[in-house]
Z-matrix of the N, CA and C atoms (Angstrom, degrees):
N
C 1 1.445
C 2 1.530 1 111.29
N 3 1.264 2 119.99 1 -35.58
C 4 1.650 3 123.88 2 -178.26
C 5 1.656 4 108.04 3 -62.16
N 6 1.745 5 93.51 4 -38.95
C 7 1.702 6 86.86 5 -175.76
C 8 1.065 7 115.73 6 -82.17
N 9 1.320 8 129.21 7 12.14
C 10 1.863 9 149.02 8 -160.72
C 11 1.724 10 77.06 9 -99.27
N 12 1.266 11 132.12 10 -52.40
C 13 1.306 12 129.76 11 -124.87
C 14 1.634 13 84.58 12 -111.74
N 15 1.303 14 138.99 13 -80.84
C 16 0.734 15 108.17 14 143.36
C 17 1.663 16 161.13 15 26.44
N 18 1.237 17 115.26 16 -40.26
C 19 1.325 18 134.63 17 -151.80
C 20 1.703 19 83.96 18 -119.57
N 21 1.475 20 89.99 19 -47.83
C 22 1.944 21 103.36 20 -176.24
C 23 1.813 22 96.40 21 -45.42
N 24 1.247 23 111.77 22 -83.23
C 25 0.942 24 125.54 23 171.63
C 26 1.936 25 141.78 24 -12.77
N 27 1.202 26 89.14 25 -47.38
C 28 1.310 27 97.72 26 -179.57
C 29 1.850 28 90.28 27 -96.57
N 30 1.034 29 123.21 28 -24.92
C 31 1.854 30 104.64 29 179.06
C 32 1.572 31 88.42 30 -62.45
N 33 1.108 32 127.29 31 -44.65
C 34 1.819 33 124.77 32 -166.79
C 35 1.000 34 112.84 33 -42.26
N 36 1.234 35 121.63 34 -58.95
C 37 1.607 36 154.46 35 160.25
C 38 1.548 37 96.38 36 -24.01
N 39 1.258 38 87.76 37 -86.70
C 40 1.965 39 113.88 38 -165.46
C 41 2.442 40 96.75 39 -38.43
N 42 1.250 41 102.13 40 -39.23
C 43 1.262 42 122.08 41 173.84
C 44 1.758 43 121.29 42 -65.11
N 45 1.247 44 92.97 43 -74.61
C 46 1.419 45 92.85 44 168.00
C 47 2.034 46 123.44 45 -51.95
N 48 1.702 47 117.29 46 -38.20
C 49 1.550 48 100.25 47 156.57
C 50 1.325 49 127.46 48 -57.16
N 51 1.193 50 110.84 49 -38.21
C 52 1.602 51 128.36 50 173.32
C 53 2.258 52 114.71 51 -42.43
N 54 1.255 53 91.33 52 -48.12
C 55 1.432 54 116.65 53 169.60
C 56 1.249 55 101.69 54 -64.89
N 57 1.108 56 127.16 55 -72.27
C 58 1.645 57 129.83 56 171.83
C 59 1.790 58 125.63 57 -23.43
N 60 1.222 59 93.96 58 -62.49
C 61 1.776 60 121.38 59 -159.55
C 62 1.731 61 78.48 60 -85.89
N 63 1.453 62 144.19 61 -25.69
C 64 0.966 63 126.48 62 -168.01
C 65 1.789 64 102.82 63 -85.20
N 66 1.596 65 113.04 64 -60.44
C 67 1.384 66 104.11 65 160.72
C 68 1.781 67 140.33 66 -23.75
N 69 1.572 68 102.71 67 -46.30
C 70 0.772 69 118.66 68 -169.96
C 71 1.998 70 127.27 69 -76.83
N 72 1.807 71 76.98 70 -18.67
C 73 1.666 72 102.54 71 176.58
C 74 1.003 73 108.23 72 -86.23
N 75 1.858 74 126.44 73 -43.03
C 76 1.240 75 101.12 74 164.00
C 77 1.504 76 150.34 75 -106.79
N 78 1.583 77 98.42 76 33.93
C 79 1.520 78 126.00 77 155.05
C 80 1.939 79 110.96 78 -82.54
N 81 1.199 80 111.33 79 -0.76
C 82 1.478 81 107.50 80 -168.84
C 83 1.573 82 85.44 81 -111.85
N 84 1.069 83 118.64 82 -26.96
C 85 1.664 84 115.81 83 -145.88
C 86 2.068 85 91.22 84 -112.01
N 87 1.675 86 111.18 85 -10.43
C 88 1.346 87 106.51 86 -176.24
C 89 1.396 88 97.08 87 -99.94
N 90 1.257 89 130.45 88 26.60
C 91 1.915 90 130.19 89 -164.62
C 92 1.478 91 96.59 90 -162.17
N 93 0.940 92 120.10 91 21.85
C 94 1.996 93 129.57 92 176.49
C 95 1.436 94 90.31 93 38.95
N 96 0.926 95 105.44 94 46.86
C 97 2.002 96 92.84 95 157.05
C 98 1.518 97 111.64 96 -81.57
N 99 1.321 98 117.40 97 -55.14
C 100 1.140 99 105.55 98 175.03
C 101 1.843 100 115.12 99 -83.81
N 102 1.721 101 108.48 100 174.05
C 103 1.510 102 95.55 101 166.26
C 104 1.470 103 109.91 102 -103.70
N 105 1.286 104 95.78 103 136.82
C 106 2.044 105 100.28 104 179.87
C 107 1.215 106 84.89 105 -92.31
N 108 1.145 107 153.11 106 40.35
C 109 1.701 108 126.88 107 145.87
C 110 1.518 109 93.17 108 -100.51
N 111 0.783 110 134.89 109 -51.67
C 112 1.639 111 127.87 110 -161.63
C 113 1.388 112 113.81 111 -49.87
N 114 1.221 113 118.84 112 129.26
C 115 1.390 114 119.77 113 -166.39
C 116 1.850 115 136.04 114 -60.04
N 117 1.377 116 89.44 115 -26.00
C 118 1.894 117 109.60 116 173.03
C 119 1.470 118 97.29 117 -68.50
N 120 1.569 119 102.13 118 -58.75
C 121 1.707 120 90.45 119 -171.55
C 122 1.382 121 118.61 120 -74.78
N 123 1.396 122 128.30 121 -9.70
C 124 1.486 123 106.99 122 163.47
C 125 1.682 124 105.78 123 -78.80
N 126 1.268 125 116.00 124 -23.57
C 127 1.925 126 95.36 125 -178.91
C 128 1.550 127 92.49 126 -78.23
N 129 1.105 128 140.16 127 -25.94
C 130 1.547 129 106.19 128 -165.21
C 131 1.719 130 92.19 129 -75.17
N 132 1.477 131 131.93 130 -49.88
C 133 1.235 132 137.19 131 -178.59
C 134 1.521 133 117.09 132 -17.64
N 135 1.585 134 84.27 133 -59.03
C 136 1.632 135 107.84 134 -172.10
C 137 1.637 136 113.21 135 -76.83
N 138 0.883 137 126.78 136 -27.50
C 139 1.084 138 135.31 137 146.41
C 140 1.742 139 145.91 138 -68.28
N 141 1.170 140 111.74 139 -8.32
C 142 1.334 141 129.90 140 149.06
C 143 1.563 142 108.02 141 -91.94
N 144 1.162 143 118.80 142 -24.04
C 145 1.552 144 113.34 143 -168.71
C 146 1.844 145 92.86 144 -85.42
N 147 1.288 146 115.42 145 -39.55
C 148 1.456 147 97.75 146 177.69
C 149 1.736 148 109.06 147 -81.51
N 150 0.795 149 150.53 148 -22.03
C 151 1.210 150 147.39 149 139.29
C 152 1.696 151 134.46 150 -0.16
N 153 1.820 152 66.11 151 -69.00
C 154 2.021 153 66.92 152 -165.98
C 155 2.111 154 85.37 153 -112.74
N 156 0.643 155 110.03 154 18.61
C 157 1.887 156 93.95 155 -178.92
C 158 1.262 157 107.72 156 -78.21
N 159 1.661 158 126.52 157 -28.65
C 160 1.256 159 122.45 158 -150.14
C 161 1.112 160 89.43 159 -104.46
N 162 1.750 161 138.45 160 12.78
C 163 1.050 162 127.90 161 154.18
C 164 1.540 163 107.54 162 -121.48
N 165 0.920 164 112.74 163 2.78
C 166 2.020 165 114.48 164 165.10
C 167 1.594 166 103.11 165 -80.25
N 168 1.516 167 129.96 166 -57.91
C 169 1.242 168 148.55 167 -133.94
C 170 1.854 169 73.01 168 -67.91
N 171 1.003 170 124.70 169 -72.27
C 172 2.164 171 112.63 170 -153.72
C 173 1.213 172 89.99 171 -72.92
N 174 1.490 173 133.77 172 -0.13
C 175 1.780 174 98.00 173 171.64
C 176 1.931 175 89.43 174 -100.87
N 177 1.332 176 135.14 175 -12.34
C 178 1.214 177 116.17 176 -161.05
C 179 1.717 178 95.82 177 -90.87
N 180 1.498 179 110.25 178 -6.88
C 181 1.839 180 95.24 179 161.58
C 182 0.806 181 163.33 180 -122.66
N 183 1.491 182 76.36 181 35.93
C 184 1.461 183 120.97 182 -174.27
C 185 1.877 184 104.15 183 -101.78
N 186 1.142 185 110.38 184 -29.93
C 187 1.240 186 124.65 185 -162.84
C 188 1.787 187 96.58 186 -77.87
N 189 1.407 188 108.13 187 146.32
C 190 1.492 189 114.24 188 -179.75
C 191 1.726 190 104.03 189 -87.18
N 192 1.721 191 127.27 190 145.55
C 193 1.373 192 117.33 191 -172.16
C 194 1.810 193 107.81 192 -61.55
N 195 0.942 194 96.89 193 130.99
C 196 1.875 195 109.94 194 -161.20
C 197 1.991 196 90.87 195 -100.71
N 198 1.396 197 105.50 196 8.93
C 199 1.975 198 92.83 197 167.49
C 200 1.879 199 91.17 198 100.58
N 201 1.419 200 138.16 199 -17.86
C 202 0.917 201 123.09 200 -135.64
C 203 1.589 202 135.84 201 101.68
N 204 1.467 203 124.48 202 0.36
C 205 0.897 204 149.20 203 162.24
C 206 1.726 205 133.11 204 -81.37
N 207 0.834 206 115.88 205 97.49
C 208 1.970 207 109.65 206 -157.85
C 209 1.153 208 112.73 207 -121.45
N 210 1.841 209 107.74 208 98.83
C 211 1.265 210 115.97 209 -177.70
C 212 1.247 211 104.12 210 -92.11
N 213 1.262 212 138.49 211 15.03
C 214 1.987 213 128.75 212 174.21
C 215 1.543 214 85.69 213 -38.81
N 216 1.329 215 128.67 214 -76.83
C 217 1.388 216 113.08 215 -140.69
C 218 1.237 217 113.85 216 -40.39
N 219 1.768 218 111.51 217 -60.74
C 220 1.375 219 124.78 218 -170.77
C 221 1.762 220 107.08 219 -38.35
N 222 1.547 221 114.93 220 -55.28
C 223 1.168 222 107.14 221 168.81
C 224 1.525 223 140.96 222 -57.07
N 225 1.624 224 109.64 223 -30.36
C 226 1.152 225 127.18 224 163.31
C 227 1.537 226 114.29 225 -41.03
N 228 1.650 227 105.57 226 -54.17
C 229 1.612 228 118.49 227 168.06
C 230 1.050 229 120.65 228 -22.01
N 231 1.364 230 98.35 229 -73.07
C 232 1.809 231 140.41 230 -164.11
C 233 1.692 232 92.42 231 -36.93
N 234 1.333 233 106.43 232 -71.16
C 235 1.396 234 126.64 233 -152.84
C 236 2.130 235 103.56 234 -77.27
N 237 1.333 236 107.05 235 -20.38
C 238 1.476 237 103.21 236 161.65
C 239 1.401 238 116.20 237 -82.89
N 240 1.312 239 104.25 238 -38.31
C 241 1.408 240 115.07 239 151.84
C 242 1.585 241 117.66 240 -4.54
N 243 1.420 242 88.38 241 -100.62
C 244 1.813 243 110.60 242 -177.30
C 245 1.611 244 109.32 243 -54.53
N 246 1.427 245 124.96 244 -55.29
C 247 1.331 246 133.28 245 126.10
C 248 1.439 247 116.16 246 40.45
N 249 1.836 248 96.30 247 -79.62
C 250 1.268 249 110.71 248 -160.86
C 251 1.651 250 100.96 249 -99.93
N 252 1.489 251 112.00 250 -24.47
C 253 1.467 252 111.12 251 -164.99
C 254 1.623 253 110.07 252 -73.82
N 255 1.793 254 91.90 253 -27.76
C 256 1.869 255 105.00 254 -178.51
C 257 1.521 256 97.72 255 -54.31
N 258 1.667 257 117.57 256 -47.04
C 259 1.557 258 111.88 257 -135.88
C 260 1.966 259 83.56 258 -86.85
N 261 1.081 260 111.93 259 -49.85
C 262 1.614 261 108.62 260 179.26
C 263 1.821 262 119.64 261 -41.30
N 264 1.257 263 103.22 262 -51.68
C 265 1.820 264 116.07 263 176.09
C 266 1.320 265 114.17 264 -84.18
N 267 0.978 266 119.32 265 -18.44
C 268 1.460 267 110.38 266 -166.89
C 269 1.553 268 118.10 267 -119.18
N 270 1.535 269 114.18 268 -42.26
C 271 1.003 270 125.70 269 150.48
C 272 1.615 271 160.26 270 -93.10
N 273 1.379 272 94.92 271 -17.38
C 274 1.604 273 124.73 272 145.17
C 275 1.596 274 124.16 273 -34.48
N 276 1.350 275 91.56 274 -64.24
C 277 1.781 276 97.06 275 -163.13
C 278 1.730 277 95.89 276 -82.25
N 279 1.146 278 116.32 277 -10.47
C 280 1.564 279 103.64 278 178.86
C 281 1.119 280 97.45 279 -64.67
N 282 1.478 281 116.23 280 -67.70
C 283 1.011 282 118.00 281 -156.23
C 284 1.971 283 120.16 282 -64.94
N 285 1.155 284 118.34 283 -1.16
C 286 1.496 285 117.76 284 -162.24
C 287 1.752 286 79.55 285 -108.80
């Protein structure tokens, strides 16, 4: 059961960089820093964008229009956040 929990854990992890590197791609990719024609960077693009969208998309419509400003991720965080802190404190030590 620990390595069940465990396992939870590090996908969170593995999730939450994913969230990160995804923001961060498209702050590079919304200011032509990077080039979107080149073929690596549209699969990594496209591939962070299917990733994390299907968990951005129900917090972004919920969210009121912020001007162009898009905090889903930050909230996305938030909520792996607690997420992960429930399953470590709360459910962890039962089980060990």
């Amino acid at each position: 059961m620990l390595a069940l929990i465990q396992t939870i854990v590090l996908a969170i992890d593995i999730y939450w960089w994913l969230i990160i590197a995804s923001a961060i791609f498209s702050w590079l990719f919304a200011f032509n820093v990077i080039n979107s024609r080149n073929q690596f960077v549209a699969m990594v693009g496209d591939f962070l964008f299917r990733v994390t969208e299907p968990a951005l998309r129900p917090i972004r419509r919920l969210l009121p229009d912020l001007g162009g400003i898009d905090i889903s991720p930050i909230i996305l965080l938030l909520i792996l956040f607690f997420i992960r802190q429930f399953i470590v404190l709360t459910i962890a030590p039962a089980v060990v």
